[in-house]
Backbone bond lengths (Angstrom), bond angles and torsions (degrees), N, CA, C in turn:
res aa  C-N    CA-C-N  psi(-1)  N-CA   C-N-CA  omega(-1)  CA-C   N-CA-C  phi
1 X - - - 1.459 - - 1.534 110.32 -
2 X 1.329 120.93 130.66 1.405 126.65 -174.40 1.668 109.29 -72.84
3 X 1.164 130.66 157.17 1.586 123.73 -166.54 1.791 88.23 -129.08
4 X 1.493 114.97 26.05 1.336 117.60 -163.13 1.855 97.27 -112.53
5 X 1.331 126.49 112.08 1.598 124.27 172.41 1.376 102.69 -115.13
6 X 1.416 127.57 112.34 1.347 131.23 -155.79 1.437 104.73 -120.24
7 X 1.615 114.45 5.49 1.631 120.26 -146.56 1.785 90.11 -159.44
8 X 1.531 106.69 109.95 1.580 102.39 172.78 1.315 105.16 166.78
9 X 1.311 131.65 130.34 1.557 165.81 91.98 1.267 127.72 59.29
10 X 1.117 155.81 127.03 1.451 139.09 121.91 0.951 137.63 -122.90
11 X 1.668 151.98 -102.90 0.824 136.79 165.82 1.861 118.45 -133.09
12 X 1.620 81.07 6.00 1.394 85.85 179.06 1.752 106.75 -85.01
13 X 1.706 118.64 -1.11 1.335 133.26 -177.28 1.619 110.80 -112.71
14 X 1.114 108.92 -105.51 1.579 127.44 175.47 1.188 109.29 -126.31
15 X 1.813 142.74 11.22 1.371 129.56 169.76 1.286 106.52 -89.63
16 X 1.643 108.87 -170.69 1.382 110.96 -174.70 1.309 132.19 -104.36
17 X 1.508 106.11 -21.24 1.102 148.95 -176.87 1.447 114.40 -86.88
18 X 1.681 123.88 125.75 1.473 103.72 166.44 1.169 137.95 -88.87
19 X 1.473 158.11 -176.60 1.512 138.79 -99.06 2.129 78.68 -111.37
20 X 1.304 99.01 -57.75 2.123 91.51 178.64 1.560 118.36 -37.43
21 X 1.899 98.42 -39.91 1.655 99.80 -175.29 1.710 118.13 -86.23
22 X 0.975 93.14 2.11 1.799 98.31 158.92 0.997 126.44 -90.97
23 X 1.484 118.46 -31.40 1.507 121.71 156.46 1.158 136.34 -62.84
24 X 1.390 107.93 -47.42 1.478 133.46 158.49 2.032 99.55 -35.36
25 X 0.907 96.90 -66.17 1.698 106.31 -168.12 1.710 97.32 -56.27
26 X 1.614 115.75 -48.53 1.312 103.56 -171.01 1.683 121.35 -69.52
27 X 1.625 104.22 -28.44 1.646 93.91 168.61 0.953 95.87 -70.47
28 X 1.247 148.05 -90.23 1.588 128.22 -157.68 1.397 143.06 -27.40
29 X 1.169 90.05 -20.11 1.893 98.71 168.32 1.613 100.63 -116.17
30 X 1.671 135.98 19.33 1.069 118.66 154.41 1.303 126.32 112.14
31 X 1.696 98.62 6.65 1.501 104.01 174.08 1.387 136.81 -83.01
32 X 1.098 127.99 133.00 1.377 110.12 -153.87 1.673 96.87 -108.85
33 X 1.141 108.25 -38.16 1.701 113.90 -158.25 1.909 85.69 -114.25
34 X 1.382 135.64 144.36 1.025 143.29 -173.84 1.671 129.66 -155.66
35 X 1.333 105.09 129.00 2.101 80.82 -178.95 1.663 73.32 -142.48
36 X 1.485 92.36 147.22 1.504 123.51 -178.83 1.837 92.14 -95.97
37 X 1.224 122.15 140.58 1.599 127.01 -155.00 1.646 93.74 -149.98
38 X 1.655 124.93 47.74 1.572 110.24 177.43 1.663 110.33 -50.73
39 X 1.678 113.60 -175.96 1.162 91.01 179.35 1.827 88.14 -95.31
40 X 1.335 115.11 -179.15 1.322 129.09 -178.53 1.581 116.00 8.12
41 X 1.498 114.07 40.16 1.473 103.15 -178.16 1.296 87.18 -138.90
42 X 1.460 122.83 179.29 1.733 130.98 172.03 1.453 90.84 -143.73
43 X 0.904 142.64 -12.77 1.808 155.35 -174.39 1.513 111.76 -37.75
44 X 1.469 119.83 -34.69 1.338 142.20 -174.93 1.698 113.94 -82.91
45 X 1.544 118.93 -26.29 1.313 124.86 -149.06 1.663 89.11 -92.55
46 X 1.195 136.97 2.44 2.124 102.38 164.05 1.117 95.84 -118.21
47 X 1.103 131.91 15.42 1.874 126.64 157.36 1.374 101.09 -82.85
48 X 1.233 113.66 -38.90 1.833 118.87 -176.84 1.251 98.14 -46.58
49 X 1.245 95.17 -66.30 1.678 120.43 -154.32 1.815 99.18 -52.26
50 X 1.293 90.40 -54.96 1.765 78.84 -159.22 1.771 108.91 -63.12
51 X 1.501 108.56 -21.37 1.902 106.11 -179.32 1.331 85.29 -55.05
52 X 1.769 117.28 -63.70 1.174 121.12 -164.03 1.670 123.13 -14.40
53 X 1.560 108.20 -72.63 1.417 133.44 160.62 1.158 112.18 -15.63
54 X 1.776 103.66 -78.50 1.587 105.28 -178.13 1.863 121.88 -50.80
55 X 1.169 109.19 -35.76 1.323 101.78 165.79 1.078 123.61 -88.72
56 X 1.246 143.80 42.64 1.261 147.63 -172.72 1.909 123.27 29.82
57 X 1.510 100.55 36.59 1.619 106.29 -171.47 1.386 90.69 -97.99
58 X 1.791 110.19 160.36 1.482 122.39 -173.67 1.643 81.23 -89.38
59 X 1.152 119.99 142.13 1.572 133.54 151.71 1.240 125.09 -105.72
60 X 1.746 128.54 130.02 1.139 116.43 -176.17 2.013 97.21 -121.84
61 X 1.183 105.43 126.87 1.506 105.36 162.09 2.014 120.29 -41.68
62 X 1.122 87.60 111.12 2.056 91.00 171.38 1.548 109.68 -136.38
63 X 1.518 95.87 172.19 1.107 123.61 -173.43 1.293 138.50 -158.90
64 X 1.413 131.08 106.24 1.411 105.75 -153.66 1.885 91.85 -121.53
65 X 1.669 86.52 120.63 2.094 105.76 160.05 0.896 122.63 -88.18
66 X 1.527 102.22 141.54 1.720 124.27 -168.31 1.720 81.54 -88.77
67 X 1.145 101.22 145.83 1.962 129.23 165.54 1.112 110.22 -129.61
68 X 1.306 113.63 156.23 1.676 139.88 170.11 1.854 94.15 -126.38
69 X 1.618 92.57 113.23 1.112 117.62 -168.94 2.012 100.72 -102.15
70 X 0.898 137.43 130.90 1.508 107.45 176.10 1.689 127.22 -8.95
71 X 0.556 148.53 -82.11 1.629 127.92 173.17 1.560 105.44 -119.15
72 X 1.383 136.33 15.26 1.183 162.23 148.31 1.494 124.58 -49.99
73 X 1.169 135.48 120.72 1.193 130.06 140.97 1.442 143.84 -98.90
74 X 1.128 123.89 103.88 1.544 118.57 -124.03 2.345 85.49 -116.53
75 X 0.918 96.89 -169.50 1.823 95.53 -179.67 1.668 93.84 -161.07
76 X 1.830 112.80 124.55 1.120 110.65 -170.80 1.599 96.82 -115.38
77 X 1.582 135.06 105.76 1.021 118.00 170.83 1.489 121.64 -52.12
78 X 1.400 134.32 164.54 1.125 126.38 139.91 1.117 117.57 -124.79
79 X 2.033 131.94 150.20 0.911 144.47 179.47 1.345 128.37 -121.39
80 X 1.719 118.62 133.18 1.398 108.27 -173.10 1.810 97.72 86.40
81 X 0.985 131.99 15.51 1.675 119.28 -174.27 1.900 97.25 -69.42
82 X 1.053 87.18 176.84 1.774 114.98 176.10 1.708 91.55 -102.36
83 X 0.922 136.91 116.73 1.741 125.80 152.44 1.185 142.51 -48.11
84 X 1.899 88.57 -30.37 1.678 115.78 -165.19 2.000 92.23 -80.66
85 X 1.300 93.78 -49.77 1.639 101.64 179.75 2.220 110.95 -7.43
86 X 1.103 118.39 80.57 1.246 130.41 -168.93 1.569 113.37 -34.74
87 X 1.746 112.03 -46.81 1.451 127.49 171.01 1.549 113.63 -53.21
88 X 1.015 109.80 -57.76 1.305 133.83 169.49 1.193 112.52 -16.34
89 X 1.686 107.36 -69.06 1.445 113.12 -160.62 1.421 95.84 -102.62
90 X 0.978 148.58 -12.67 1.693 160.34 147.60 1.705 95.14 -21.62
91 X 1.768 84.50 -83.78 1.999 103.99 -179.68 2.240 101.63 -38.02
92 X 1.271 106.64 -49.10 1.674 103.11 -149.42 2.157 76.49 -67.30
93 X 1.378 122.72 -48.26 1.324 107.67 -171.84 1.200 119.08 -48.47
94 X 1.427 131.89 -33.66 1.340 122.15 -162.51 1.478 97.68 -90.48
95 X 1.649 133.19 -25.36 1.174 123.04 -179.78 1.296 113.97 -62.58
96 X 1.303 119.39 -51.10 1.842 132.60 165.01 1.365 125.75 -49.22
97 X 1.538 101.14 -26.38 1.407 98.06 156.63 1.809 143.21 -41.86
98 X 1.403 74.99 -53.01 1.954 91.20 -169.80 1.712 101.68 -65.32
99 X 1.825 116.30 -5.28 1.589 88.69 -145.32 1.453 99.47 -102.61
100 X 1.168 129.34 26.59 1.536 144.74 138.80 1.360 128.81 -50.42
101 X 1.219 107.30 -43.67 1.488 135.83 -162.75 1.685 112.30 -97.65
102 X 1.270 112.23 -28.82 1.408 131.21 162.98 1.645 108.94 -78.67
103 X 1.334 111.84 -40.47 1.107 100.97 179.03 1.411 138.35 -83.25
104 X 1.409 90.35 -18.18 1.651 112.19 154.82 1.716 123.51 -47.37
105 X 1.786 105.22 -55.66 1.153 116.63 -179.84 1.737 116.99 -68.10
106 X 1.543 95.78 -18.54 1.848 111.73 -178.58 1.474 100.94 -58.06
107 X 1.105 100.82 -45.90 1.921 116.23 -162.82 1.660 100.56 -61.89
108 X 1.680 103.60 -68.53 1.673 115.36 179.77 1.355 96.37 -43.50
109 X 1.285 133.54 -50.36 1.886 97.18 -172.12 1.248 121.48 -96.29
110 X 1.471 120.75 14.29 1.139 123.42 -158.02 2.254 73.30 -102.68
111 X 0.857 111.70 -65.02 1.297 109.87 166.00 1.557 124.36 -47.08
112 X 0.871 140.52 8.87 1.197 153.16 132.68 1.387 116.68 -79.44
113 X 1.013 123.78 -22.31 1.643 135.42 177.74 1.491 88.81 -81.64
114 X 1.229 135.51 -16.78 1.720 116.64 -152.76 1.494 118.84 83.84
115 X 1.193 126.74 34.76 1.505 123.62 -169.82 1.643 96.81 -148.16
116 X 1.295 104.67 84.84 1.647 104.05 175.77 1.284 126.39 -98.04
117 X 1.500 138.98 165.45 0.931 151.76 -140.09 1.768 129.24 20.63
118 X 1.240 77.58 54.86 1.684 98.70 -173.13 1.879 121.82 -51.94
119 X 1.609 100.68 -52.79 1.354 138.94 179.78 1.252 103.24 -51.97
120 X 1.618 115.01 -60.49 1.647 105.26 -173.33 1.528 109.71 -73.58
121 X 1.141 119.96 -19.22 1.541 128.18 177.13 1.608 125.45 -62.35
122 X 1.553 95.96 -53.79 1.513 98.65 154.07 0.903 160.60 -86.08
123 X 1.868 102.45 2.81 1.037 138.59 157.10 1.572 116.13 -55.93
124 X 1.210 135.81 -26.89 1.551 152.81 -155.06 1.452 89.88 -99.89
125 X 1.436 129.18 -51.51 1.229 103.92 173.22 1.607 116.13 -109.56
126 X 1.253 112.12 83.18 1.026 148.58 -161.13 1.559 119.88 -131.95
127 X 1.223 136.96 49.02 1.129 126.77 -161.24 1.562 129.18 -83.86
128 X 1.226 110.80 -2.15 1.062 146.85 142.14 1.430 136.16 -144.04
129 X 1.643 113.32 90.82 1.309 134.55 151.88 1.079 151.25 75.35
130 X 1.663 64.38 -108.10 2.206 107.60 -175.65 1.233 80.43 -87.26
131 X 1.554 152.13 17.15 1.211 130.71 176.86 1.529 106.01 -141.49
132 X 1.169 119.56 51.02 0.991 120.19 179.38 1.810 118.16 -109.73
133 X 1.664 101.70 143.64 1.725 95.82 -133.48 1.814 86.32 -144.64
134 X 1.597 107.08 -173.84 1.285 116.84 162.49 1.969 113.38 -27.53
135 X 0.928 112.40 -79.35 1.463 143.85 -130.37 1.791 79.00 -83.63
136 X 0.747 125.21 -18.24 2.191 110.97 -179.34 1.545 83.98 -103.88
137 X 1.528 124.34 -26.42 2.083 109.22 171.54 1.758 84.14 -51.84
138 X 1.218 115.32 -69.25 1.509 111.54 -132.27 1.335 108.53 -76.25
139 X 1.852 118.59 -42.65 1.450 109.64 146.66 1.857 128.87 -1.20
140 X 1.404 85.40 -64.97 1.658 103.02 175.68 1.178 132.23 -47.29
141 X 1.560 99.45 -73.45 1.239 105.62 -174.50 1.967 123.87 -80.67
142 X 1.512 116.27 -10.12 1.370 125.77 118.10 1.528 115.35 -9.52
143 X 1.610 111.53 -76.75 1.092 117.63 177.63 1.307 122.88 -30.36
144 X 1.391 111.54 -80.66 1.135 144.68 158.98 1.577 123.89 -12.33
145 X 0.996 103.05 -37.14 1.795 120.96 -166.13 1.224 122.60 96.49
146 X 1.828 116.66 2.72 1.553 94.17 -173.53 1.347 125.09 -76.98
147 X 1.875 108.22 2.29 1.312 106.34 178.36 1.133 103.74 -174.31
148 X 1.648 121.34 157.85 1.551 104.38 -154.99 1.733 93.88 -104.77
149 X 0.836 121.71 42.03 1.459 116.94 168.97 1.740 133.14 -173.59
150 X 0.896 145.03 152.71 1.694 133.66 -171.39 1.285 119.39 -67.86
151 X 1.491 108.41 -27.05 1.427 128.42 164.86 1.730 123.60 -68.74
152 X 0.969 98.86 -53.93 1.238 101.28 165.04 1.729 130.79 -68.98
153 X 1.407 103.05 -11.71 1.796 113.48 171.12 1.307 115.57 -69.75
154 X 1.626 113.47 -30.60 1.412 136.89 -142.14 1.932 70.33 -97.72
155 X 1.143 124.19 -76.15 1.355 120.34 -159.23 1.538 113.49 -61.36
156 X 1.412 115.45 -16.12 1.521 104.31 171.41 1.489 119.40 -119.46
157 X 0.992 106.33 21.56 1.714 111.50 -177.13 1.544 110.58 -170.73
158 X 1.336 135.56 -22.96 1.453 131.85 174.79 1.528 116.47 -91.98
159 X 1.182 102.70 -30.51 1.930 109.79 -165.22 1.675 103.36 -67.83
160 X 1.489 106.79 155.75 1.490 114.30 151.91 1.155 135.00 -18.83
161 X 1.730 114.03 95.15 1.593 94.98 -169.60 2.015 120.83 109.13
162 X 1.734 102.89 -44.62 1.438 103.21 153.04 1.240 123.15 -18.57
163 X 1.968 98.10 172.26 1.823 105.27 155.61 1.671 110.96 -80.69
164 X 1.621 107.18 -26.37 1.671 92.11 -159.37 1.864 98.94 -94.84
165 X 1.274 132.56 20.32 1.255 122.13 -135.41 1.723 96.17 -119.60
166 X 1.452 123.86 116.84 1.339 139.10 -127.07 1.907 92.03 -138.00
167 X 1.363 125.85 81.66 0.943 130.71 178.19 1.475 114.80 -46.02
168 X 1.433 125.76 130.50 1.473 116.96 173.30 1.568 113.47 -143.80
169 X 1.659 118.85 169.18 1.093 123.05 -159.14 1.474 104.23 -122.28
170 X 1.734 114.62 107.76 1.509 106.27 -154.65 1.959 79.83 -101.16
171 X 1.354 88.11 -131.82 1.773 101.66 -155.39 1.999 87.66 -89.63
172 X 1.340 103.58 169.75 1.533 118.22 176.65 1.293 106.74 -74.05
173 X 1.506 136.40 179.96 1.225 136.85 172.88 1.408 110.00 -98.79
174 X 1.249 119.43 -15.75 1.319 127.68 -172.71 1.883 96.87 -96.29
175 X 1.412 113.63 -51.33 1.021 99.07 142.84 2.108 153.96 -25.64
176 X 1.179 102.88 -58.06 1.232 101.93 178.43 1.754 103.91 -86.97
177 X 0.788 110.08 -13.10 1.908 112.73 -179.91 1.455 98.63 -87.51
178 X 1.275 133.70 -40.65 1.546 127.58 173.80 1.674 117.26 -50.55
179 X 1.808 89.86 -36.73 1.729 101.38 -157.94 2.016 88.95 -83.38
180 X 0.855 130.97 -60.53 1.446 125.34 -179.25 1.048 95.83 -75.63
181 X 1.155 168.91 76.74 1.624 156.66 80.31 1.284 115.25 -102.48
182 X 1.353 122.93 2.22 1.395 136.54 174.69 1.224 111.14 -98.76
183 X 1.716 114.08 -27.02 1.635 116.87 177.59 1.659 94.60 -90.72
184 X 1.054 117.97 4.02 1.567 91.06 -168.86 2.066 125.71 137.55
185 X 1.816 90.51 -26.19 1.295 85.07 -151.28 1.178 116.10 -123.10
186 X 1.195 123.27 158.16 1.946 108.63 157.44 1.004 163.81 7.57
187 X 1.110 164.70 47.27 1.839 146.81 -144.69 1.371 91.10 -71.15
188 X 1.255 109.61 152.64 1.637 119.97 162.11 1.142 104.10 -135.99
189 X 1.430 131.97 120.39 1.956 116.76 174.53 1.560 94.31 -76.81
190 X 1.543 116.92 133.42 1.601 98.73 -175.81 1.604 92.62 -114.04
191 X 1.341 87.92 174.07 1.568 103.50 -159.10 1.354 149.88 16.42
192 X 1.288 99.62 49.97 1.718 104.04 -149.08 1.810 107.99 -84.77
193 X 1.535 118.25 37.71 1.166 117.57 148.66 1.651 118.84 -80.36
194 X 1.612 107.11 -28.05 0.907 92.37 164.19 1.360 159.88 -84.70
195 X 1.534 112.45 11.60 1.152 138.52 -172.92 1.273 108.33 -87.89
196 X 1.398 119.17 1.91 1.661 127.78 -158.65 1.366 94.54 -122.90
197 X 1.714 121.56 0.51 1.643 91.40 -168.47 2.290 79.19 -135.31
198 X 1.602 91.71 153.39 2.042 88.16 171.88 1.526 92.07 107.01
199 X 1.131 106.02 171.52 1.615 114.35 -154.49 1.320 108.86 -82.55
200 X 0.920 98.27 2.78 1.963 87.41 177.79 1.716 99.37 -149.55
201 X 1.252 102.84 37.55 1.217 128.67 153.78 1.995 118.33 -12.52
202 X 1.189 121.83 142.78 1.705 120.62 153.58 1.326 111.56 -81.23
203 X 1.038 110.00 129.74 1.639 105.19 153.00 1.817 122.25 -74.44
204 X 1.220 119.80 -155.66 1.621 111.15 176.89 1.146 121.30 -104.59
205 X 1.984 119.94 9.25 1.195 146.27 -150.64 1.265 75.82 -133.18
206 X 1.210 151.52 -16.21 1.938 127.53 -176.37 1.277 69.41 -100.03
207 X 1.524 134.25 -77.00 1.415 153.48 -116.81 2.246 80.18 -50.81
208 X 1.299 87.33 -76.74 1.951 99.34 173.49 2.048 102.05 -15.53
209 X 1.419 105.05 -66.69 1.270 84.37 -145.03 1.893 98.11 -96.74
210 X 1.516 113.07 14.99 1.469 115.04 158.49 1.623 99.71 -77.05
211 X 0.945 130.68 -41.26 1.603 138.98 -150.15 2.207 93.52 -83.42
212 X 1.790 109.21 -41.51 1.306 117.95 178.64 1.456 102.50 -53.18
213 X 1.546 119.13 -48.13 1.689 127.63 -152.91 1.136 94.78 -80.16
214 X 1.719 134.48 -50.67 1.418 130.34 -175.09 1.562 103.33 -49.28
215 X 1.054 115.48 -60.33 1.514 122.03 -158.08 1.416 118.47 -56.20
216 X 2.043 104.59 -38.25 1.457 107.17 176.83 2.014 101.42 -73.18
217 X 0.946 116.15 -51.70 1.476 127.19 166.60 1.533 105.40 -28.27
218 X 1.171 128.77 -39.70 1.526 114.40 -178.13 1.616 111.04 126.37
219 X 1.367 103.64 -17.05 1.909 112.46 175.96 1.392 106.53 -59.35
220 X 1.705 110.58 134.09 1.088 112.76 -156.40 1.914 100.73 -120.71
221 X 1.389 97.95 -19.70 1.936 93.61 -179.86 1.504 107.58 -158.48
222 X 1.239 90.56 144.40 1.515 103.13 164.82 1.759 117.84 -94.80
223 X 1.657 87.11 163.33 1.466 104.19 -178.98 1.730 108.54 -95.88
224 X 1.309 99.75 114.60 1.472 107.09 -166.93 1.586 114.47 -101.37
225 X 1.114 96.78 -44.65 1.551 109.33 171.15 1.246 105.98 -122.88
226 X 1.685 118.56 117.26 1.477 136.49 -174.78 1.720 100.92 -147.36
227 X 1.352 125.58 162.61 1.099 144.81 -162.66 2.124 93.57 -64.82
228 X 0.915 102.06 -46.76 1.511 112.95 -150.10 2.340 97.10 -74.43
229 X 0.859 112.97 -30.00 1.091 137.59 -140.55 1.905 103.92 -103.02
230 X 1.142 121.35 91.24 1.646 128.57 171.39 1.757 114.62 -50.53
231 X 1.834 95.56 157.97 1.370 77.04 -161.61 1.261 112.01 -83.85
232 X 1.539 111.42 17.86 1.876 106.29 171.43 1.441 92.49 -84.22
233 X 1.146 156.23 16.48 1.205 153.56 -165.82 1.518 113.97 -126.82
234 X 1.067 108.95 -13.50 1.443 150.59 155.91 1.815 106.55 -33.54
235 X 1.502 73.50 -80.90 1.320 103.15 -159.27 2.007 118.19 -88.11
236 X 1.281 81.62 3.68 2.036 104.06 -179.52 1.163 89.23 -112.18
237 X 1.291 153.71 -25.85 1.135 146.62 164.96 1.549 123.84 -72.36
238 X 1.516 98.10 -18.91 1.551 102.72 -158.19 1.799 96.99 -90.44
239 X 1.256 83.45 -18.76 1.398 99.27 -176.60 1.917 119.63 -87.82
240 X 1.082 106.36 -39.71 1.556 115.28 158.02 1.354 106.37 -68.76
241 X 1.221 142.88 -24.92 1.371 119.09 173.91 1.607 114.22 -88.33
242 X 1.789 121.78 -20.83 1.061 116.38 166.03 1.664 125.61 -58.89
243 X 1.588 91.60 -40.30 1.826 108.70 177.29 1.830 117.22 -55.45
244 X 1.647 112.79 -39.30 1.314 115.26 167.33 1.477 96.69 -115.12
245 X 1.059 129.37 55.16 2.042 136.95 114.91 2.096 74.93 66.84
246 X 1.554 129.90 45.56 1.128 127.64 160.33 1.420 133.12 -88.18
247 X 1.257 133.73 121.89 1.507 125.86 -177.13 1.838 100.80 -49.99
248 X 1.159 102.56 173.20 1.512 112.10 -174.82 2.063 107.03 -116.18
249 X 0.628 124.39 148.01 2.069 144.42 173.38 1.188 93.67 -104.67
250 X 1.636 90.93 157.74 1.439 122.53 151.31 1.386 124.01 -138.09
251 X 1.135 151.50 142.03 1.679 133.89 163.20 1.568 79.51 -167.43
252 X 1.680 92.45 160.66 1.242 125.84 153.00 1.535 118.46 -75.41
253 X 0.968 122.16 -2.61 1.778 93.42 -171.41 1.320 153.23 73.91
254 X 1.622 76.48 -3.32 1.684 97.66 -160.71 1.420 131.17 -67.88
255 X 1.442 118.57 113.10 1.404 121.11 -178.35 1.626 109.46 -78.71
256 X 0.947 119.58 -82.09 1.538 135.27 179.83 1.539 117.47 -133.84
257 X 1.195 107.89 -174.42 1.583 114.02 -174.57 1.775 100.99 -76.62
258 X 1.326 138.30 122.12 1.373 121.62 141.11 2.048 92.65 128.12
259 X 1.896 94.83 -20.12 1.805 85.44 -156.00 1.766 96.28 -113.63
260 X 1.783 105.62 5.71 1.241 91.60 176.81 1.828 131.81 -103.29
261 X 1.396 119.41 -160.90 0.753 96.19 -177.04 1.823 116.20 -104.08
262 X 1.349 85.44 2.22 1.663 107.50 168.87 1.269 106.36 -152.62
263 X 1.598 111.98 172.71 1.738 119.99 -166.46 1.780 77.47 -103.81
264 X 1.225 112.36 167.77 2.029 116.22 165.14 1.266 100.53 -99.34
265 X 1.660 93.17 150.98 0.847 117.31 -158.04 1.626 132.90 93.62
266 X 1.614 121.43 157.51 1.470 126.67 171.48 1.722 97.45 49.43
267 X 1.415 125.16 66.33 0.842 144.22 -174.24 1.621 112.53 -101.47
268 X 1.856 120.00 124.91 1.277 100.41 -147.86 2.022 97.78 -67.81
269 X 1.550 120.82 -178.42 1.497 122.99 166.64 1.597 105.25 -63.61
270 X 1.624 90.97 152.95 1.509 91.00 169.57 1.430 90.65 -93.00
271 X 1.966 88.75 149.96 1.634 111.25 160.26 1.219 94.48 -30.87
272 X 2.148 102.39 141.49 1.240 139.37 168.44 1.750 103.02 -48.01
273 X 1.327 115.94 -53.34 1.541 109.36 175.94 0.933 131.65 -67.37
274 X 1.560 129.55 1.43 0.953 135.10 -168.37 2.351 117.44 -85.55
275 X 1.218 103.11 121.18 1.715 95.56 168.86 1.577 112.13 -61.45
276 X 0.937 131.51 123.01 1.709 135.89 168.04 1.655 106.16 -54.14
277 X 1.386 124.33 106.71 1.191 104.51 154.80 1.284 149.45 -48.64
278 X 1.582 97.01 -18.59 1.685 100.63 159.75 1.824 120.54 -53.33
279 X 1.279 111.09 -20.53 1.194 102.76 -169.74 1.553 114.95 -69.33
280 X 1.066 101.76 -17.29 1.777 117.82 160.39 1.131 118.51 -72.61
281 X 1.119 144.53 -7.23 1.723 145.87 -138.31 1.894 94.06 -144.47
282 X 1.109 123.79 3.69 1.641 94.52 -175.29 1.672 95.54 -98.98
């Protein structure tokens, strides 16, 4: 079992937990090596850092960007970033920008569905803001009763195609790979089993030439083993990252206790073929 969580949450993004109590949670279940990955924020990473310290865990600065991929929305972690990196946090402002304005439009159709006062609802679990996204709708309406789980919100009202589901235009891919490899750090394409499954699905002929564009772009690894992702997926991954000569990830995914798709920690090994992206990171 890997003691490596390279992929995870808090509350300064869409988790539940704030940036100490994710750490807190990951030594306790065994993590040794750790990077906090909000989505488009870094706001969370010297609270990490300093629990980090006190427990004697290695901490690595992350970050994971939302993209608009051709009709795709794809999420590029980065690892090892600089924070200070000026571009960096320039690029993460303008992505956080729009997500006010989306969330506005989330509400109007979700209210057209019959489900009103959506906005102020998910606003409450909202603990920061300017970052308010899918996952504080579904939080909510969970709440609420319209469904007994976060997973299940996403499949009847958040997903591709839904009533509540509010198309938006985050940062470029060439974009967010400039801004974390310009501060310093990594590309990771993360979880990209899931880009292969849902109605507007990849086939293995996009999957090829998303995986071609990262690589000329400067993306340096995929996420091979992630919470979301079976272990034949494992091993199709392990194998697309050998085919474009890609380092390999690990993380859990982890949002909170109960809503993910794994707990952190005790994370299975990556495939034997796989390069460790740590080997980039010391």
């Amino acid at each position: 079992m890997l003691d490596y969580d390279l992929h995870c949450h808090s509350n300064i993004s869409d988790g539940t937990l704030t940036p100490g109590e994710v750490v807190n949670r990951a030594f306790e279940r065994g993590v040794k090596v750790l990077a906090l990955t909000d989505h488009d924020d870094t706001d969370g990473l010297e609270e990490a850092r300093s629990v980090a310290l006190q427990h004697g865990m290695r901490f690595i600065n992350g970050v994971e960007i939302s993209v608009s991929w051709r009709k795709h929305t794809l999420h590029i972690v980065g690892l090892g970033i600089d924070p200070a990196y000026a571009p960096l946090q320039e690029g993460l402002r303008l992505v956080r920008s729009g997500r006010g304005k989306r969330a506005e439009k989330m509400a109007d159709e979700l209210a057209r569905a019959g489900i009103g006062g959506v906005l102020a609802g998910a606003l409450k679990h909202a603990s920061n803001p300017n970052m308010i996204g899918r996952t504080h709708f579904a939080r909510y309406l969970v709440e609420a009763g319209h469904c007994k789980d976060v997973k299940s919100v996403f499949n009847r009202y958040l997903a591709t195609g839904k009533p509540g589901y509010v198309p938006h235009q985050w940062a470029s891919l060439a974009d967010a790979i400039s801004w974390i490899c310009g501060s310093g750090g990594v590309a990771v394409l993360a979880h990209p089993g899931r880009y292969m499954v849902g109605r507007h699905s990849m086939g293995k002929n996009t999957m090829h030439e998303l995986l071609t564009e990262f690589v000329e772009l400067g993306g340096q690894a995929l996420e091979v083993v992630t919470g979301s992702h079976t272990p034949e997926q494992y091993a199709e991954f392990s194998r697309y990252a050998d085919e474009f000569k890609l380092l390999s990830s690990c993380g859990s995914d982890f949002h909170g206790p109960g809503e993910s798709y794994r707990d952190m920690g005790r994370l299975p090994d990556l495939p034997l073929i796989c390069r460790p992206v740590w080997q980039a990171l010391q």
